[in-house]
N, C-alpha and C positions, 0 to 999 in steps of 0.2 A: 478620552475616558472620563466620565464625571468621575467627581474627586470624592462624591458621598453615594455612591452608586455600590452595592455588593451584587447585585445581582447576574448572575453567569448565563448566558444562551447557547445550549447543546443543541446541536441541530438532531434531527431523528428521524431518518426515513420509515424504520419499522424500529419498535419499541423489541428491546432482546436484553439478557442478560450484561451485555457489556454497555447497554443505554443503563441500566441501572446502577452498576459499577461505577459510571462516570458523575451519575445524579450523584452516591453517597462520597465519593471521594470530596466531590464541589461542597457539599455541606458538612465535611468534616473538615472541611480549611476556613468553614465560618463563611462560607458562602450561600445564596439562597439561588438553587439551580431551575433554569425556567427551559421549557422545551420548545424548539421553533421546530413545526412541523405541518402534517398536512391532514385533514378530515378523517381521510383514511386509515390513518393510524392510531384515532382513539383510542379505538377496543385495545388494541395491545400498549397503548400505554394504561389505560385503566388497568389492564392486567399486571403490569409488569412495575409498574409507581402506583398504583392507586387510583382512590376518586378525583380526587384533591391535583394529583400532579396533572389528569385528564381535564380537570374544571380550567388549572392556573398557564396551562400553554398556550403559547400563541400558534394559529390556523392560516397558511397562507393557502392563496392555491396551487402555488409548484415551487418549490426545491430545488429545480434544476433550470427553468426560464430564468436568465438577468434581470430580464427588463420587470416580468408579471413580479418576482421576489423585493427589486428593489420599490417596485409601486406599493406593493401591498405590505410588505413588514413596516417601514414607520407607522402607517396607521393601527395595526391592526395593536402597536406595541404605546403607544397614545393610549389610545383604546382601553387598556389596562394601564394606562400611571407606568409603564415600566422603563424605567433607563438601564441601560446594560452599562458595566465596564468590561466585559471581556464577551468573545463568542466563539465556543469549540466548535470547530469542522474538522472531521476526520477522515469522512467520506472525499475521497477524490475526486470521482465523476462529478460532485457540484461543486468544482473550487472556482470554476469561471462565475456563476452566481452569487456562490459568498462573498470571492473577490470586488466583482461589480457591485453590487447591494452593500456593501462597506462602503465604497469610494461616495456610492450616493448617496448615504449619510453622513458621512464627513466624519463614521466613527474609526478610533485606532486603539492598539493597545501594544504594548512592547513587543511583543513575539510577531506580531501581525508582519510585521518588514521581513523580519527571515523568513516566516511560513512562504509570502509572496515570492520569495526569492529561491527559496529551494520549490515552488510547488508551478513557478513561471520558467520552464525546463532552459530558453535561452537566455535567462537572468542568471541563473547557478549555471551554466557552460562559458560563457564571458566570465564571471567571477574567478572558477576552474582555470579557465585559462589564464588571466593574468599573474594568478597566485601561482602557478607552477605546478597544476595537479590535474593540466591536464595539455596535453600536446597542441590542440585543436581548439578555434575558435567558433563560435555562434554561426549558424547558417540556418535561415530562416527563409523558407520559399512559401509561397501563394499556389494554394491549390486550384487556382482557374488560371495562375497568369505562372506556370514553372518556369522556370530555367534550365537551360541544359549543365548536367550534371558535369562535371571532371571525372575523366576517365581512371579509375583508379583499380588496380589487382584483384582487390574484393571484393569490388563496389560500396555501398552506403546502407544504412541505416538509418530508416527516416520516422520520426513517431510525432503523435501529437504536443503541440505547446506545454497543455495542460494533461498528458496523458495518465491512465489510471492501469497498472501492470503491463503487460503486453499489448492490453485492445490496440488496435491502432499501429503494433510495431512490424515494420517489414524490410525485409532486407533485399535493396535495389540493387541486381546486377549487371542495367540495359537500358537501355534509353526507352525501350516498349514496356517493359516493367515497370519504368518511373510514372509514365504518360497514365498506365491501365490505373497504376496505385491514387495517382491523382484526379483522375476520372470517378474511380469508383467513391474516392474518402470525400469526394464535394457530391455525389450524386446523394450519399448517407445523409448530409448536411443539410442539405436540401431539403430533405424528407423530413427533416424535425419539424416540430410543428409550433416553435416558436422562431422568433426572429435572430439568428445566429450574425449577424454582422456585427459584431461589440467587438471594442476595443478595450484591453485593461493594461495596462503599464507599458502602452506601446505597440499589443501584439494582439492577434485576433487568433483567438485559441480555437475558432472553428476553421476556422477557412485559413490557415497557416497550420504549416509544418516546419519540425525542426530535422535537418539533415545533417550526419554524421559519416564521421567512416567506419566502413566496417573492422572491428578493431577481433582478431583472433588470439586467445589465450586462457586462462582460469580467470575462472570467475570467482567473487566474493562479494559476502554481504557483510557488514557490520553496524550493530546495534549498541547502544549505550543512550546516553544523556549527558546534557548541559547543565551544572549548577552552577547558579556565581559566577560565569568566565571559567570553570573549569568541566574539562571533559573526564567521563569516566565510560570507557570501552567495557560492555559489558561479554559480548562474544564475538565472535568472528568466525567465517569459515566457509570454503569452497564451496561453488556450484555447479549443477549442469544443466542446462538450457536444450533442448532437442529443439529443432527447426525441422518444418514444412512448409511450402508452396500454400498449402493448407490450410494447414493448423495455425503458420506463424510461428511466435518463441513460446513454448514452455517450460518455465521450470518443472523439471523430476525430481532431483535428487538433490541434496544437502547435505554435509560433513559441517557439524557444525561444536566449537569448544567456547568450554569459559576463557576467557583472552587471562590471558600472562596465567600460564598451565602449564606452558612450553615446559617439552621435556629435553630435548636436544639442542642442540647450540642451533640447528640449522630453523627447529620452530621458536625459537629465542629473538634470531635473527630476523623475521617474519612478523612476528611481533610489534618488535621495534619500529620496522617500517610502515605497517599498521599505523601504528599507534602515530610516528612524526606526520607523517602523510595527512590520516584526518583531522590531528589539530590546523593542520596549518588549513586545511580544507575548510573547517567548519569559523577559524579564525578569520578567515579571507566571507564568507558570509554573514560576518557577525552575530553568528547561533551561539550567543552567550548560556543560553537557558531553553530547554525543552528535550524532545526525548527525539530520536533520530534512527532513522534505517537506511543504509549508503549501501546503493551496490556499485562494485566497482570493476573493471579487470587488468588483470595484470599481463604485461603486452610487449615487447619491446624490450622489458625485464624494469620495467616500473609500472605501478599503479595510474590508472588513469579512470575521472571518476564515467560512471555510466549515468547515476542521477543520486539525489539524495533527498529522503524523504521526512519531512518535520512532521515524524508521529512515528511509534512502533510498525515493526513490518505486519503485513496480514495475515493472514490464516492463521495459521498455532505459532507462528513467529512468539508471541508474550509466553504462550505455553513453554518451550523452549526454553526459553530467556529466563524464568521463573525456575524449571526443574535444575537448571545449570547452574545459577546466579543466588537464588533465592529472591531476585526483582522483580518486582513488578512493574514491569515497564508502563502498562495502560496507566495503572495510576500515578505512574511518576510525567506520563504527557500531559494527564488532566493537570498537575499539580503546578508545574512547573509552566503550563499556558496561563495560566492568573496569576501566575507572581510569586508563586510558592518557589520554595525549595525544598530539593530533596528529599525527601525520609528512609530512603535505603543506602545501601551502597552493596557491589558485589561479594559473594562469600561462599568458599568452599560447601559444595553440597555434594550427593553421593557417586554421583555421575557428571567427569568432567568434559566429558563429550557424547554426540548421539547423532543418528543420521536420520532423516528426512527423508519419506518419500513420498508423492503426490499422486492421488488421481482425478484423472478428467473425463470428460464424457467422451466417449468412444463412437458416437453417433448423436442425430438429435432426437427431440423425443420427451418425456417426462421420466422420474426417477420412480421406479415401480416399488421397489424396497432397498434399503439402506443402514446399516446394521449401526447401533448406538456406539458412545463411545464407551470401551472397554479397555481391560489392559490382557495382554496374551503374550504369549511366548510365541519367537520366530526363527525358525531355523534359517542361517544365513551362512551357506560355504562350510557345515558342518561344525558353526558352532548356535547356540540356543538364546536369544537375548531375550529378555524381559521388555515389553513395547506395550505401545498406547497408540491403538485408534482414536481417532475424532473426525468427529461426523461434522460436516461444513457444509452439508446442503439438506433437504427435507424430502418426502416422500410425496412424489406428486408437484413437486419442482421441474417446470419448463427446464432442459439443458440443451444445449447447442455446441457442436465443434466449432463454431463462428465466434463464440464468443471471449474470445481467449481465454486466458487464465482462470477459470469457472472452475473455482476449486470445489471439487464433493465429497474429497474426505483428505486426509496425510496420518501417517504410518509412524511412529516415533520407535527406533530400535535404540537403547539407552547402552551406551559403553563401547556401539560396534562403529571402529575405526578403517574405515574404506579409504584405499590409498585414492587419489585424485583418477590417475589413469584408469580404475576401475569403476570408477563411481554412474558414468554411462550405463554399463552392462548390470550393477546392481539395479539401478534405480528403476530401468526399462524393466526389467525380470520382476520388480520387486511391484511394480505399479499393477503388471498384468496380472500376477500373483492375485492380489486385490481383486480383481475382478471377475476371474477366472474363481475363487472360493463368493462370489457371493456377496462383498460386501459392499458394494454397489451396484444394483439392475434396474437397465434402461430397459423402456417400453416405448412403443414408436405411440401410443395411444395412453391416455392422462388416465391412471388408476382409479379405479370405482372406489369411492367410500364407500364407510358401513352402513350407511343409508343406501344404498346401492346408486346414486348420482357420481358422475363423472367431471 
């Protein structure tokens, strides 16, 4: 990191209100924020930052090529006089290019070693495991050259290196199943149309998979940040995952609280194990500083982790975090990836819990209409909670069942406490609900604008 360098590099696929977010955060910590991006995205950053932030970015031609990213950013950052000391990537699908295009500039910065370490899925499972947090060590097969699996009661669980939500994750219970899954995730590979055979810290995030076991019990997410060597757990809270042949994993639903709420000895107790669990978790990765979303599940009757991720979770995950917490998580990842520390901490707000629920494309197709976000009353089991829609896809948005986790909207119901065992029957009812009133409609045909073009 040059030692007289302030200048920050956000990457930006499409220029949106959380690109902007992240620009003002970077220059209210006395930094001067510069966008690495691509042609395409001008107009919306002109829209979204201005003339000036649109003149002072840097233009590669792809974002997600290693090899084109790491050829083209030195120059193009020459070019402009610009030295960086730090570079935020948030977006997951291009961590194999960030990562690569770092390595071949020879640039680093403090967080960069955890990011690669929780974002390189059999780096954080070797760690997991030696530290005690997780049962099971690293297993890492070649999708042209597999191995025969061990036969195991539930089979496995196989997902990408560098995977981004579910895409990619499938649960193997057969030696035909494993052959088809491996078949089909290198013929995808294939089809890219840059050169996928890169190595980054040992491991070929294309053409290698990481294999697990399949591990049955509750699920949990938990969210907070690193300041200083010290962690502070901002929430935590059960999930449900639905599985198809199909579809794959999605999340539906989420029971999620402000951590240490506990009312009863037994969510006291829960807590606590919480809480010992991902120190020693995030101590054994050396995630001194930055902001974090760990899911993990509980199996056996201990936590074991599933992955952990060095940035706030997605969708309304900060939404969430923020109504319960009063945090801002997104700004506390911006802050705390350059060196900053903290400026919040958790604190009593009106509602100490709320439940979650997700929809997804029910077909493929384009989104015909899509209803903004609002806040509304929902009746759930006969009682009436006060909730907040949010809209997380656009009208006229390509959608696919292929694509996993392609979130279009989530449902926030503030105060309603769903026991775990129920949380299935809510979430699935509560999704259809959604779609069955209208507040997402797929059309198998891309909606006419007001110009009447398609």
């Amino acid at each position: 990191m040059p030692a007289n360098s302030n200048k920050v590099a956000i990457t930006s696929i499409y220029a949106n209100k959380n690109t902007s977010a992240t620009w003002d955060t970077v220059q209210k910590a006395g930094r001067q924020p510069v966008l690495i991006s691509v042609d395409g995205n001008r107009e919306r950053i002109r829209t979204e930052l201005g003339e000036a932030a649109a003149q002072d970015a840097v233009y590669v031609p792809s974002l997600d090529d290693p090899i084109a990213l790491a050829g083209a950013l030195p120059a193009a950052l020459r070019a402009k006089q610009i030295e960086l000391s730090h570079w935020i990537n948030t977006n997951d699908p291009l961590t194999p290019a960030f990562l690569h295009t770092l390595e071949q500039m020879g640039m680093t910065f403090d967080f960069l070693e955890p990011y690669a370490s929780c974002r390189i899925k059999p780096i954080a499972r070797r760690i997991a495991y030696k530290a005690g947090c997780s049962t099971f060590d690293a297993q890492v097969e070649q999708l042209d050259k597999p191995s025969r699996l061990p036969k195991r009661a539930q089979g496995h669980v196989v997902k990408p290196i560098c995977g981004s939500a579910s895409k990619g994750v499938k649960w193997i219970r057969n030696a035909e199943s494993w052959q088809k899954y491996c078949d089909e995730q290198l013929a995808k590979q294939l089809k890219i149309a840059f050169d996928t055979n890169i190595c980054i810290r040992g491991f070929r995030p294309y053409r290698e998979v990481l294999v697990e076991p399949y591990l049955a019990g509750q699920e949990w997410e938990i969210d907070g940040f690193a300041s200083g060597g010290t962690i502070t757990i901002c929430a935590a809270g059960y999930k449900f995952h639905d599985y198809s042949e199909e579809l794959g994993f999605r999340e539906l639903g989420c029971v999620i609280h402000r951590f240490n709420r506990a009312r009863s000895a037994h969510e006291v107790a829960t807590d606590r194990a919480i809480e010992s669990w991902t120190n020693d978790l995030l101590g054994a990765l050396r995630f001194t500083s930055g902001a974090f979303h760990i899911e993990a599940i509980q199996s056996g009757g201990a936590l074991e982790m599933l992955e952990v991720n060095p940035r706030p979770g997605g969708g309304s995950v900060p939404a969430m975090i923020a109504k319960l917490t009063g945090v801002d998580l997104n700004r506390q990842c911006t802050r705390l990836w350059i060196g900053c520390s903290a400026d919040q901490q958790p604190a009593r707000q009106q509602h100490e819990m709320l439940l979650n629920v997700i929809v997804y494309p029910t077909q493929n197709g384009y989104i015909k209409e899509i209803s903004n976000d609002q806040e509304l009353f929902v009746l759930l089991d006969g009682e009436r909670y006060l909730s907040s829609w949010f809209r997380q896809a656009s009208r006229g948005d390509p959608v696919s069942t292929e694509n996993g986790e392609q979130y279009l909207g989530e449902l926030h119901l503030y105060g309603a406490d769903v026991p775990s065992q129920d949380l299935a029957r809510v979430s699935r009812a509560l999704s259809n609900w959604l779609v069955d009133e209208g507040f997402v409609v797929i059309s198998p045909e891309r909606p006419k604008t007001e110009t009447g073009a398609a």
